[in-house]
KOLTI-69994 format. One line per field, with one value per residue: residue in three letters; x, y, z of N, C-alpha, C in turn. Coordinates in nm, 4 decimals. Layout:
residuo	c(ALA,...)
n_x	c(X,...)
n_y	c(Y,...)
n_z	c(Z,...)
ca_x	c(X,...)
ca_y	c(Y,...)
ca_z	c(Z,...)
c_x	c(X,...)
c_y	c(Y,...)
c_z	c(Z,...)
This chain:
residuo	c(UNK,UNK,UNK,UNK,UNK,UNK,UNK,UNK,UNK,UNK,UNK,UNK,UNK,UNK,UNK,UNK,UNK,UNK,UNK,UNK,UNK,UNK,UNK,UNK,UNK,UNK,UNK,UNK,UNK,UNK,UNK,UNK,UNK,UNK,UNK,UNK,UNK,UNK,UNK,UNK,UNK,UNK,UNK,UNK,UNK,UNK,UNK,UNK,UNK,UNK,UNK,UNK,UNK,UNK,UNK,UNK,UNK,UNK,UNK,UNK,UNK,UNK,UNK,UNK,UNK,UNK,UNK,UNK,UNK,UNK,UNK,UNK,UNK,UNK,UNK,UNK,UNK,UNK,UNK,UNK,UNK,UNK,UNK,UNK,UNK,UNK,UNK,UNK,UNK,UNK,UNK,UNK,UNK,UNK,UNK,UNK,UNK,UNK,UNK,UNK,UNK,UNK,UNK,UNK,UNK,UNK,UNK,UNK,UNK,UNK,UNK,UNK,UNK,UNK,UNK,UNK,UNK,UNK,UNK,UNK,UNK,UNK,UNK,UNK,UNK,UNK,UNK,UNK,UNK,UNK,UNK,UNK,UNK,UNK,UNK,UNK,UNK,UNK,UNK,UNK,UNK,UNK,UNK,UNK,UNK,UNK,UNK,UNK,UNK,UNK,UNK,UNK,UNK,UNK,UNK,UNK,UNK,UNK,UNK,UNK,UNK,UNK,UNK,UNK,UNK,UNK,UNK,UNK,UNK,UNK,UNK,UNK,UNK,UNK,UNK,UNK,UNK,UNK,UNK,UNK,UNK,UNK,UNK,UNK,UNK,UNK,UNK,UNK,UNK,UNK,UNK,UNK,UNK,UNK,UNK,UNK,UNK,UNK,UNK,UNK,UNK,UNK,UNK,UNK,UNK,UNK,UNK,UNK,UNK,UNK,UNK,UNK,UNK,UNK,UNK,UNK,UNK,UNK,UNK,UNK,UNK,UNK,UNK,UNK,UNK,UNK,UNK,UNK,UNK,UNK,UNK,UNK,UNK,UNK,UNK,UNK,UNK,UNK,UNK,UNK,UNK,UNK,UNK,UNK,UNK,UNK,UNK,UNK,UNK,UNK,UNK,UNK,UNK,UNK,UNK,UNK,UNK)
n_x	c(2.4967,2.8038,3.0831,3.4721,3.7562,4.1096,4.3477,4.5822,4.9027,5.1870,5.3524,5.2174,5.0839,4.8721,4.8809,4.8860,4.6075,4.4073,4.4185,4.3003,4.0632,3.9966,3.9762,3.7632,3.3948,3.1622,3.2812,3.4185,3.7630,3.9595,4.3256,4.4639,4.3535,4.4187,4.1831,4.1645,4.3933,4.2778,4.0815,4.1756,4.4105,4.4692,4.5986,4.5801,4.7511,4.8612,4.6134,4.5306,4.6644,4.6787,4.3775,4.3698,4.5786,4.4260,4.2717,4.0673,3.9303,4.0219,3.8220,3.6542,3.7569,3.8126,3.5565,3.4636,3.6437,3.5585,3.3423,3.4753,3.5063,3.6607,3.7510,3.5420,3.4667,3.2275,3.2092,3.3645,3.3017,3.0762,3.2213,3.3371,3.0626,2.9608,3.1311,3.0693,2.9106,3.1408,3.3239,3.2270,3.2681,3.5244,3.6247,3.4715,3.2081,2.9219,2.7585,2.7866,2.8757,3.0017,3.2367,3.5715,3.8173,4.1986,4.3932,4.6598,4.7431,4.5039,4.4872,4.6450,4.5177,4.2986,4.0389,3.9452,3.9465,3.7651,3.5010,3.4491,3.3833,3.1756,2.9724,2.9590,3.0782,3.3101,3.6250,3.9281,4.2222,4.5723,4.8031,5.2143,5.5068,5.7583,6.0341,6.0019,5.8524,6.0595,6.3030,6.3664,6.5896,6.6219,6.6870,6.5556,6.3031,6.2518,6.2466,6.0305,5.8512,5.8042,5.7659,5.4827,5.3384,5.3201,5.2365,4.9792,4.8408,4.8365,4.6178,4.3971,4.3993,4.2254,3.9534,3.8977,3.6830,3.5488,3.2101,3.2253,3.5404,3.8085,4.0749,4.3537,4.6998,4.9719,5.1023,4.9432,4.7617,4.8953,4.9591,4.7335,4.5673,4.3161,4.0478,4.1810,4.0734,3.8532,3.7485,3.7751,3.6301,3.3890,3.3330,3.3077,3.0565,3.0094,2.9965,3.1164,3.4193,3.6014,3.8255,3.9855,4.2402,4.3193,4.2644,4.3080,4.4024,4.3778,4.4773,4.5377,4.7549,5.0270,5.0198,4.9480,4.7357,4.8232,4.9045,4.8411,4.9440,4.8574,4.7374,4.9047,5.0937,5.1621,5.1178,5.2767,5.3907,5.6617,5.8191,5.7297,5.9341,6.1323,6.2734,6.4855,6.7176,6.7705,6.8063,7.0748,7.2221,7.2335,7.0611,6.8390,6.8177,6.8104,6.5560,6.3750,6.4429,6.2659,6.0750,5.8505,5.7885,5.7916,5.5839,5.4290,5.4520,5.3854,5.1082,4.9801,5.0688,5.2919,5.6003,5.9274,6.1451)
n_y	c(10.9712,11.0796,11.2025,11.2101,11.3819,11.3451,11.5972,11.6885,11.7379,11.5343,11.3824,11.5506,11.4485,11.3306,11.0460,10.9541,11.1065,10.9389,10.6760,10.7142,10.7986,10.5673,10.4240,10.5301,10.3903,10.4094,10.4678,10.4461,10.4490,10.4774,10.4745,10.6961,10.6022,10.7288,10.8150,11.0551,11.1310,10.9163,11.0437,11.3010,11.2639,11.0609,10.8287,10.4992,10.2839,10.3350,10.3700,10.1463,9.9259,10.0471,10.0219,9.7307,9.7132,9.8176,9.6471,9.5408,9.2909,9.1501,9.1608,9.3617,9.5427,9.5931,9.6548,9.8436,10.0078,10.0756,10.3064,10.4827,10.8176,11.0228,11.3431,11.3812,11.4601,11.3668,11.0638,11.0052,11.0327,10.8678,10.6167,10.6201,10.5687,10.3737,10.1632,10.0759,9.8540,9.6447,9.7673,9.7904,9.5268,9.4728,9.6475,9.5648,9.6937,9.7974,10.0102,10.2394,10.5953,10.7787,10.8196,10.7596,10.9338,10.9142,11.1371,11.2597,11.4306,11.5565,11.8299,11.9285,11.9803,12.1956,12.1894,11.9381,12.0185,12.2543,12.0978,11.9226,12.0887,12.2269,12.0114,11.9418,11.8183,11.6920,11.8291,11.8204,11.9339,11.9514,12.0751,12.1282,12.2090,12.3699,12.2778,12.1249,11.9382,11.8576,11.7364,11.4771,11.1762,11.1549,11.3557,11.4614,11.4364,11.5066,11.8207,11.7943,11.7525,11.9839,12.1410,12.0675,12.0843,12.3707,12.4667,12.3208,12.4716,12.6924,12.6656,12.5487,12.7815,12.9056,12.8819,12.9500,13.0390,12.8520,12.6576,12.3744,12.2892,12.2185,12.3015,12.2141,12.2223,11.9849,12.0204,12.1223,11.8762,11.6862,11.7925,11.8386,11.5493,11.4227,11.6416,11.7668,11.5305,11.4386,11.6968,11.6508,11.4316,11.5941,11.7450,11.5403,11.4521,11.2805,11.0704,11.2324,11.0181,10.8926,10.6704,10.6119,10.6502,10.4233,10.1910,9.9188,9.9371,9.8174,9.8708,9.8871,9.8611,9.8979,9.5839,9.3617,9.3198,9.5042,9.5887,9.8031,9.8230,10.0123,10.3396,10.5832,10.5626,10.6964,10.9246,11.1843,11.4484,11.5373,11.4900,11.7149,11.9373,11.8055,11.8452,12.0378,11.9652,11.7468,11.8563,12.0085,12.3472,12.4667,12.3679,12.4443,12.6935,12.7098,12.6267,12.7623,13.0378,13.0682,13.2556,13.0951,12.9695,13.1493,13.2691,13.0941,12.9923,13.3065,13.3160,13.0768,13.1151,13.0233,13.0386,13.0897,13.0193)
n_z	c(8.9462,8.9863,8.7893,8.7916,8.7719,8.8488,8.7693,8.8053,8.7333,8.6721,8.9206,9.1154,9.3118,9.2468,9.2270,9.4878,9.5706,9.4427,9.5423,9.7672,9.7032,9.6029,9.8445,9.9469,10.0423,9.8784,9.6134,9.2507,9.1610,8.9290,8.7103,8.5128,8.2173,8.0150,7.8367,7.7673,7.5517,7.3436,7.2337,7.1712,7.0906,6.9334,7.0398,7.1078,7.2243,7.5057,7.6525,7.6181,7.7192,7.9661,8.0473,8.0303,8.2771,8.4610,8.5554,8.3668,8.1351,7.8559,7.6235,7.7687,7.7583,7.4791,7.3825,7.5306,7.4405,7.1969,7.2362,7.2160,7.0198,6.8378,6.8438,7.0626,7.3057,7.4550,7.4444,7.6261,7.8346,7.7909,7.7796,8.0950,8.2316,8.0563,8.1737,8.4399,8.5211,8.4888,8.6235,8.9070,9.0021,8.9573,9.1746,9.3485,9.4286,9.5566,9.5557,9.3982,9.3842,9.2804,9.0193,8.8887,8.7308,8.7206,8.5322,8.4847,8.2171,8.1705,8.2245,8.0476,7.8469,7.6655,7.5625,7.7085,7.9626,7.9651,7.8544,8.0181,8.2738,8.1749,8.1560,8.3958,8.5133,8.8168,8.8774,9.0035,9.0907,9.1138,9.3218,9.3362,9.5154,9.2211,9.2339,9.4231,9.2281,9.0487,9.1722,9.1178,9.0242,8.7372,8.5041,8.2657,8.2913,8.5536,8.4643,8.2607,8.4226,8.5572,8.3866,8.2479,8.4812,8.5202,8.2590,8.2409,8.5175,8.4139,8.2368,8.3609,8.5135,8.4071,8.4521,8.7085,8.9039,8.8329,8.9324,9.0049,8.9955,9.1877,9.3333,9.4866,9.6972,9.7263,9.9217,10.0983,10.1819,10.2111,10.4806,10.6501,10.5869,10.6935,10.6829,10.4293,10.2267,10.3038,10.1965,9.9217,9.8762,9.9606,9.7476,9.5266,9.6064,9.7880,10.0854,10.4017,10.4970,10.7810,10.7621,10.5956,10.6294,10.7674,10.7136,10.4964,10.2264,9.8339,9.5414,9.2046,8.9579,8.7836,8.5744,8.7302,9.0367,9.3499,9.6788,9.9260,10.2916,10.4461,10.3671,10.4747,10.4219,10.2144,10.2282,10.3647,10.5056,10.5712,10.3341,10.1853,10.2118,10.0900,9.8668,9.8920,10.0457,9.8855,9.6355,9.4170,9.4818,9.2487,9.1039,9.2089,9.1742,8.9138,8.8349,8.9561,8.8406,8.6155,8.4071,8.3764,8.5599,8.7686,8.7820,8.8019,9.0789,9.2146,9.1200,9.2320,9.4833,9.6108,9.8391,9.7757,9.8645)
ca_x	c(2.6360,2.9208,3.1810,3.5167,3.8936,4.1833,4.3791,4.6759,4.9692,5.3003,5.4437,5.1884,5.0294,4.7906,4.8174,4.7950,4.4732,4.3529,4.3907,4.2429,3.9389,3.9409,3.9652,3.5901,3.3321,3.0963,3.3341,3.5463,3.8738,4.0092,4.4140,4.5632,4.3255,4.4379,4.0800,4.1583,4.4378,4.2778,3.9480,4.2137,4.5358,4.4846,4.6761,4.5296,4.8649,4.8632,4.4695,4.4427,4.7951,4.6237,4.2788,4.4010,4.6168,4.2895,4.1809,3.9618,3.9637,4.0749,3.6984,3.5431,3.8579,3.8006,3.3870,3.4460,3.7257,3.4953,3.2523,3.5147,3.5095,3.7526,3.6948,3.4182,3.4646,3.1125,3.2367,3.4936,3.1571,2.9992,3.2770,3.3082,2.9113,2.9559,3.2557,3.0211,2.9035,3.2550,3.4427,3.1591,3.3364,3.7037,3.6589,3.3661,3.1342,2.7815,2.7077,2.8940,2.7986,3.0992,3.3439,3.6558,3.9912,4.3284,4.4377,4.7829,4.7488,4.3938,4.4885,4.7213,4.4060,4.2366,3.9228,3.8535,3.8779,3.6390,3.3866,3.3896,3.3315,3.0310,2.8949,2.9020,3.1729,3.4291,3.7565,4.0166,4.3621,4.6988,5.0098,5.2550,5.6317,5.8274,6.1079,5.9826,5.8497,6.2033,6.3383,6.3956,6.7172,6.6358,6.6562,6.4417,6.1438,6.2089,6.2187,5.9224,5.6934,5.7718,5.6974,5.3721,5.2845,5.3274,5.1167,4.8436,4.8306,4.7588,4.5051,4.3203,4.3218,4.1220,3.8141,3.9390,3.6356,3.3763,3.2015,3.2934,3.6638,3.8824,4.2375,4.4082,4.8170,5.0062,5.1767,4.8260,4.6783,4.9720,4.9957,4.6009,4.5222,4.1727,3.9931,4.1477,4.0512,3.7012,3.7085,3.7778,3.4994,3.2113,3.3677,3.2476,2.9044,3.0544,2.9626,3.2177,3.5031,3.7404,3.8756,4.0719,4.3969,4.3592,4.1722,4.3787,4.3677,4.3728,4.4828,4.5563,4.9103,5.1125,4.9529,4.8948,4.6967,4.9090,4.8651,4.9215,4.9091,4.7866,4.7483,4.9758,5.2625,5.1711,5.0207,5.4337,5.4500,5.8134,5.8676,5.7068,6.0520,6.2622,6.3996,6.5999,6.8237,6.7774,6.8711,7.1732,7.1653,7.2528,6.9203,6.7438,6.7792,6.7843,6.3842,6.3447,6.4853,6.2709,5.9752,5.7515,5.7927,5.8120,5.4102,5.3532,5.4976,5.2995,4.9477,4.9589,5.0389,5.4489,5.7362,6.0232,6.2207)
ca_y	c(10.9283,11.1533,11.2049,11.3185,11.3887,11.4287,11.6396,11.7345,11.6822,11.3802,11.4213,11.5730,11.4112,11.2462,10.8639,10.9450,11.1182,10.8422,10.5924,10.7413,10.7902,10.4074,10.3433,10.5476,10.2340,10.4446,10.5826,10.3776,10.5362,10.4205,10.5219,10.6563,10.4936,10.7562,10.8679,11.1910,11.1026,10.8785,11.1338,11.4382,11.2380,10.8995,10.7817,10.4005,10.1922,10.3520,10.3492,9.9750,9.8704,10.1521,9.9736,9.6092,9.6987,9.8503,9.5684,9.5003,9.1871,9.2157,9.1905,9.4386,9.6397,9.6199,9.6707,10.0127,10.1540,10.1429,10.3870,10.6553,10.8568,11.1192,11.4372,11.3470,11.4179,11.2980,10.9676,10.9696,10.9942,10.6664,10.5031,10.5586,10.5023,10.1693,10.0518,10.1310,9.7510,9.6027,9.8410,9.7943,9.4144,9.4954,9.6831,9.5389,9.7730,9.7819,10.1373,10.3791,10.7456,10.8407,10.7208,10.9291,10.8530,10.9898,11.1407,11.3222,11.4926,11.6056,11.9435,11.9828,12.0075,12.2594,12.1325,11.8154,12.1009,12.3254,12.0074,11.8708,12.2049,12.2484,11.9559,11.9393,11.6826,11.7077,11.8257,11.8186,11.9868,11.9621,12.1945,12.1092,12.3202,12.3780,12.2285,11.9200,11.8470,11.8728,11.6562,11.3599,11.2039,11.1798,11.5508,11.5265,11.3719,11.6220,11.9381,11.7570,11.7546,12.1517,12.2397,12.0180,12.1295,12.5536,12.4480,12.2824,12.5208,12.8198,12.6169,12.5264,12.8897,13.0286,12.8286,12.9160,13.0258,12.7141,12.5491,12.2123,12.2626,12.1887,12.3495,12.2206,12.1972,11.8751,12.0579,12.0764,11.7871,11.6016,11.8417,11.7951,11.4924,11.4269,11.7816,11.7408,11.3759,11.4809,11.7815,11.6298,11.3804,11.6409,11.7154,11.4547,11.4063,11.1498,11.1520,11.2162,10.8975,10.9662,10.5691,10.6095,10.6788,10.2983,10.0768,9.8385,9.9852,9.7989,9.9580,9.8102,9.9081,9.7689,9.4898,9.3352,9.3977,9.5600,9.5770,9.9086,9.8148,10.1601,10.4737,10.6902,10.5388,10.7838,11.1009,11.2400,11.5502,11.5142,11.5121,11.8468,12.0251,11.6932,11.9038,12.1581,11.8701,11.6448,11.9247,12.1060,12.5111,12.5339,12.3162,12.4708,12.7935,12.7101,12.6057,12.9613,13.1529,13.0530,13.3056,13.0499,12.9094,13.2562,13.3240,13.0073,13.0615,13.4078,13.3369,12.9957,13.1592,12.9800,13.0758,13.1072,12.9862)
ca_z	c(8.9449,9.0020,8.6979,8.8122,8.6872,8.8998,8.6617,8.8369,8.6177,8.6817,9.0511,9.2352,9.3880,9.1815,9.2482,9.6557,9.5902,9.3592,9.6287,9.8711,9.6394,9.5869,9.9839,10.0018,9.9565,9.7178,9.4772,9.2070,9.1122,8.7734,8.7023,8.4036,8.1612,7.8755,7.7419,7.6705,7.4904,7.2404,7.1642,7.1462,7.0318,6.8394,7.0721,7.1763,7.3077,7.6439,7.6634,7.5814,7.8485,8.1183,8.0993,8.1328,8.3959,8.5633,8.6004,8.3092,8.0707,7.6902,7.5829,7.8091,7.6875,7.3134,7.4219,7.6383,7.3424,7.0876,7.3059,7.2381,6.9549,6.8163,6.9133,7.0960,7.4545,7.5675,7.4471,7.7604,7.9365,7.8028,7.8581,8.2024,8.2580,8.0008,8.2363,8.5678,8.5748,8.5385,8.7874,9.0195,8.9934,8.9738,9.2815,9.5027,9.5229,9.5876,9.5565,9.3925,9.3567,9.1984,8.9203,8.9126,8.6784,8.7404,8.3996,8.4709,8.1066,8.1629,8.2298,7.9321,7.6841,7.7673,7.5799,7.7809,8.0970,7.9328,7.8102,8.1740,8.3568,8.0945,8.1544,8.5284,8.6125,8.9347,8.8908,9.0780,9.0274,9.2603,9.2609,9.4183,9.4354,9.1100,9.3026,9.4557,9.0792,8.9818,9.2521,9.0136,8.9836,8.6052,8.5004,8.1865,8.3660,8.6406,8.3623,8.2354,8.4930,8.5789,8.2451,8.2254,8.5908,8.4774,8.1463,8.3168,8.5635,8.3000,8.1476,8.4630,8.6093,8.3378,8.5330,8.8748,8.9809,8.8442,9.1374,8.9681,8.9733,9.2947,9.3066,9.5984,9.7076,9.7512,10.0802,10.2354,10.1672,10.3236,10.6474,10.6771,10.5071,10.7090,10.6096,10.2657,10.1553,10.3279,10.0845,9.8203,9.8790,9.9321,9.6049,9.4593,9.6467,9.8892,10.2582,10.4659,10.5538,10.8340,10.7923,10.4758,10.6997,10.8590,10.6243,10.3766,10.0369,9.7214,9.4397,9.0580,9.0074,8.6850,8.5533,8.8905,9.1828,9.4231,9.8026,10.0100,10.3693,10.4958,10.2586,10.5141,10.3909,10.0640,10.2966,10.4448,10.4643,10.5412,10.1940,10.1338,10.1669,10.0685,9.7551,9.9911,10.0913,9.7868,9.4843,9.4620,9.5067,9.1016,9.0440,9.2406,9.1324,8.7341,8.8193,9.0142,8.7414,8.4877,8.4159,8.4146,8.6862,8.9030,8.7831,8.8857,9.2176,9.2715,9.1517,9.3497,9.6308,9.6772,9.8759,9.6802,9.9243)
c_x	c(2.7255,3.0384,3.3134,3.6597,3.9702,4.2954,4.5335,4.8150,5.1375,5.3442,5.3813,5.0832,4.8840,4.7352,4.7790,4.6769,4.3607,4.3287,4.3395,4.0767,3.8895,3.9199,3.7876,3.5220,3.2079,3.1957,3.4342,3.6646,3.9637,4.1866,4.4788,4.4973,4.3541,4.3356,4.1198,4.2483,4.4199,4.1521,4.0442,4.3688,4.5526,4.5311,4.6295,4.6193,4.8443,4.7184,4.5075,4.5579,4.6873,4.4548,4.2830,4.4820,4.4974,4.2308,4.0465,3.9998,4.0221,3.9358,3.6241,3.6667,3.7938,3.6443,3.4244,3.5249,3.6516,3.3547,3.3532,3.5566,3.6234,3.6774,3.5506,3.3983,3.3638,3.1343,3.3009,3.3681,3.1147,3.0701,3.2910,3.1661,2.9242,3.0461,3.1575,2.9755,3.0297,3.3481,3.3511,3.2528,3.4604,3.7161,3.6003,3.3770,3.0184,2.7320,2.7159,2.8325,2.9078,3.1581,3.4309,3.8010,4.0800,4.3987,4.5633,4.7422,4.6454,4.3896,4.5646,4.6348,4.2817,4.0796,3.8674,3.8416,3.7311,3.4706,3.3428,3.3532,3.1489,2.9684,2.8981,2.9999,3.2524,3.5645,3.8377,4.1461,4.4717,4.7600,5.0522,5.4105,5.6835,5.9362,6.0659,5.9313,6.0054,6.2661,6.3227,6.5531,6.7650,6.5847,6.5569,6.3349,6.1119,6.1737,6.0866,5.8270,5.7145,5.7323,5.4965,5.2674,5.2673,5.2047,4.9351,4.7986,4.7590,4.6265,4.3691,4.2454,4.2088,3.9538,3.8327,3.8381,3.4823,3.3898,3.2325,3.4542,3.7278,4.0371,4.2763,4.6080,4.8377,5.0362,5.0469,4.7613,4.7661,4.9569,4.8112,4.5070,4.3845,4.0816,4.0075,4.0801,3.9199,3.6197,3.7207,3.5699,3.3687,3.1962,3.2838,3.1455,2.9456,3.0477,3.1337,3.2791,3.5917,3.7971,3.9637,4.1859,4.4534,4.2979,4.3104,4.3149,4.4513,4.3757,4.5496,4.6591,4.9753,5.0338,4.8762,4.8269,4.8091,4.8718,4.8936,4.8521,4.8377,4.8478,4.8199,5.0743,5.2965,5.1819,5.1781,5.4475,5.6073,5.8476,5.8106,5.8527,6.1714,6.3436,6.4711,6.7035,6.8793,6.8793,6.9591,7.1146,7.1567,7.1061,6.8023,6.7226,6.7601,6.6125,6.3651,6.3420,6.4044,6.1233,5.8500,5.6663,5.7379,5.6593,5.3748,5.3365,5.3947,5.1347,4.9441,5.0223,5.2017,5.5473,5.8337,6.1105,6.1422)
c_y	c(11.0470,11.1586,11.2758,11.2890,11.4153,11.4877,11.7325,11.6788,11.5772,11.4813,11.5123,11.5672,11.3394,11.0587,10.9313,10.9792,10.9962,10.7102,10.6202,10.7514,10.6248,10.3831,10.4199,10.4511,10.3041,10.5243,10.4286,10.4691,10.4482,10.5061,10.5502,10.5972,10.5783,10.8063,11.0004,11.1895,11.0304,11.0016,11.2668,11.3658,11.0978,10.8372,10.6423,10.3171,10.2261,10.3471,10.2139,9.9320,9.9143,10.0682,9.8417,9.6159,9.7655,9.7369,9.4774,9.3752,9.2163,9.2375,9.2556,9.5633,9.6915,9.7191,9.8131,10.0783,10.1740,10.2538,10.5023,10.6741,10.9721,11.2643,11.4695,11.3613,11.3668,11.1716,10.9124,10.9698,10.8832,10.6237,10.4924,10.5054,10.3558,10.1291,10.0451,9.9640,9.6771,9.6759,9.8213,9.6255,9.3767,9.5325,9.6678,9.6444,9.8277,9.8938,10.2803,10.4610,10.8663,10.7735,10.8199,10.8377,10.9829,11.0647,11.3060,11.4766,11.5726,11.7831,12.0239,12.0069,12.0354,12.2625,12.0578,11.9218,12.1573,12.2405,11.9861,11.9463,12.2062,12.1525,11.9139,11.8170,11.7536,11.7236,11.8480,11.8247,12.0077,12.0110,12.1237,12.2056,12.2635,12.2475,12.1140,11.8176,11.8192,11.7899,11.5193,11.3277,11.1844,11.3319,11.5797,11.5060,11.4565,11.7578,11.9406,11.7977,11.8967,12.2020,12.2238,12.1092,12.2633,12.5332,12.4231,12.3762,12.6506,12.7847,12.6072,12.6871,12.9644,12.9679,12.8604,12.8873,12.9480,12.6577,12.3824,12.1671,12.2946,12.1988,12.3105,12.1592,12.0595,11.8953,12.0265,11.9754,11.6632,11.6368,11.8314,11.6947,11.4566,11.5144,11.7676,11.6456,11.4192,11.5854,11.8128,11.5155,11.4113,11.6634,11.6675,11.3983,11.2494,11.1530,11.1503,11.0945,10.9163,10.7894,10.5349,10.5927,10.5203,10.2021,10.0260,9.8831,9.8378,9.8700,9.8711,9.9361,9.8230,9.7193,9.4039,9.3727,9.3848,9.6480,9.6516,9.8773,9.9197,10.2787,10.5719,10.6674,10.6233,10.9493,11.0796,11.3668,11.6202,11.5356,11.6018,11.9598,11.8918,11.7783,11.9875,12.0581,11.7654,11.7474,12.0301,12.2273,12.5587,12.5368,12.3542,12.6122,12.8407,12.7066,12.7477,13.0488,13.1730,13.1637,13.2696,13.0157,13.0451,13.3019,13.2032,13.0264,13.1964,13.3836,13.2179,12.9680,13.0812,13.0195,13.0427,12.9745,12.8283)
c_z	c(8.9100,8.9109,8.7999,8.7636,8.8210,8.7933,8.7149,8.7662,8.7229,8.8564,9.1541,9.3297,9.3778,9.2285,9.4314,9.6528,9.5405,9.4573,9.7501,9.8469,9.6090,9.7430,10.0050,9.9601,9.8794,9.6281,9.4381,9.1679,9.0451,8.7781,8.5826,8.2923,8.0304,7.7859,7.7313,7.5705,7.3149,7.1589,7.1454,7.0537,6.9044,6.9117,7.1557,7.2536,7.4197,7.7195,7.6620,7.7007,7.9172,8.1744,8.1149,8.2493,8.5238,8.6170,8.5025,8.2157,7.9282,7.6188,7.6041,7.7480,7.5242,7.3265,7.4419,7.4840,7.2069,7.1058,7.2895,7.0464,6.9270,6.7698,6.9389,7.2343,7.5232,7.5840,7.5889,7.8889,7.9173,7.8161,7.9917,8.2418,8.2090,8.0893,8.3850,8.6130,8.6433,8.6741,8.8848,9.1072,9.0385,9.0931,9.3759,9.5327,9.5084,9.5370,9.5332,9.3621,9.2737,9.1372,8.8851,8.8698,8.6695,8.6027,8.4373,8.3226,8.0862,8.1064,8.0851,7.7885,7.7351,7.6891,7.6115,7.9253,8.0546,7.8996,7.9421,8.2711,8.3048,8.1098,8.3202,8.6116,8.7095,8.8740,8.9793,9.0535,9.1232,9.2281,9.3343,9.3807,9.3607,9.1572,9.3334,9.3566,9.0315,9.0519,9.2201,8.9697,8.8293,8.5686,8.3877,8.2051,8.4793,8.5580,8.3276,8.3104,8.5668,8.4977,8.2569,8.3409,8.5523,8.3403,8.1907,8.4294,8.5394,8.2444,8.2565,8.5212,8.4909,8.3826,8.6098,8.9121,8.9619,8.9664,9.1569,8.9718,9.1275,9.3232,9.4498,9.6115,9.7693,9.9160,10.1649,10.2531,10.2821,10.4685,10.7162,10.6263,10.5216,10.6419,10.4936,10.2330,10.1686,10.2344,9.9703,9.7589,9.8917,9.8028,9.4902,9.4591,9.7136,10.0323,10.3228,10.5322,10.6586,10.8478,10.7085,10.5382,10.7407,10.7572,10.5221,10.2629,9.9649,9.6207,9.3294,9.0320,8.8828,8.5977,8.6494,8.9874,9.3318,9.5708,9.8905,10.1795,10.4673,10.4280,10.2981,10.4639,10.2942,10.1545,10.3884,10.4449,10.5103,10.4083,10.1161,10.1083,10.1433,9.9838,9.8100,10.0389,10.0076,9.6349,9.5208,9.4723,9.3635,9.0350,9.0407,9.1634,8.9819,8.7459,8.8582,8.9419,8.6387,8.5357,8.4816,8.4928,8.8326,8.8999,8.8395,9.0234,9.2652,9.2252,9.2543,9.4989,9.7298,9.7371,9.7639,9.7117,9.9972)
């Protein structure tokens, strides 16, 4: 069984990959459930919401959170393995070979990277531009997720080159979404799917299960340069200006412009 993280931080591109990992029929893909958070932060409220809205009950809830320990990252291992019956449940499915949760924050602590490299799990890490993180018409949630994105980014490259870790851009994934999704999934020890594009996804969303009639509606790459038309010229160029931002930009390989 296949461990894996997508660890790309708020806005890029995280949930589309996540559902595309639920539309393969051996892999589950969990969203958001917050384990690194509680084994690195204390932090259980958004853990205990994140895993009933997964899908799970309040009893297999309580069950799985006492499988995690503080600072314990293997713990974040038994729990996904202990959850491997129930999600087989939640998500019909016979045969999984992977189990793979979305954790936005992953990257921002850079000892659950370093634990899960060392122990052989899948990662998976998205950029996407400074700018189209920023492309929020709430500005501290856009600020936010450039900072987070430049943080996580530093933290990540000091693995670049493990064979467990998977750096790929939001831009390409959209403008080639077959090839990517496919290479995300050898990834993960998943045979190759080319039906993800047409198949009815299901995805746990909220509290509710929530019904995406076909997963392209996520995969646009139209909205790879939306922020050139969406953010003023002031906005844009306050993100540009900033140091941080401009290393980001040159090791991962960005136009400026």
């Amino acid at each position: 069984m296949n461990i894996g993280f997508i660890t790309g931080t708020i806005r890029s591109g995280t949930t589309m990959l996540s559902r595309c990992i639920a539309d393969h029929p051996n892999a589950i893909s969990y969203r958001e459930l917050q384990l690194t958070r509680v084994v690195f932060c204390r932090e259980l409220q958004r853990h205990v919401r994140n895993v009933l809205s997964n899908g799970f009950t309040s009893e297999q809830q309580e069950y799985l959170t006492s499988k995690l320990q503080l600072y314990s990252p293997d713990s974040i291992e038994k729990w996904l393995l202990e959850s491997l019956p129930m999600g087989m449940a939640v998500f019909d499915r016979k045969d999984p070979h992977a189990i793979v949760e979305k954790d936005p924050e992953f990257s921002l602590e850079p000892r659950a990277i370093e634990w899960a490299l060392n122990k052989g799990h899948k990662l998976i890490h998205t950029l996407r531009h400074p700018c189209a993180l920023r492309n929020n018409p709430n500005e501290a949630w856009g600020n936010k997720a450039v900072t987070e994105a430049v943080i996580g980014f530093q933290n990540i490259m000091r693995f670049k080159d493990h064979p467990c870790l998977l750096i790929l851009k939001y831009e390409d994934i959209t403008s080639q979404p077959e090839f990517f999704i496919n290479k995300i999934y050898s990834h993960l020890g998943l045979k190759e799917d080319n039906t993800f594009l047409n198949r009815p996804s299901h995805h746990l969303d909220s509290a509710r299960w929530w019904f995406y009639p076909n997963i392209t509606s996520k995969i646009d790459k139209n909205k790879n340069n939306e922020w050139k038309t969406t953010l003023s010229p002031d906005t844009i160029q306050s993100v540009l200006d900033r140091i941080d931002v401009q290393e980001y930009l040159r090791i991962a390989n960005y136009d400026r412009n």
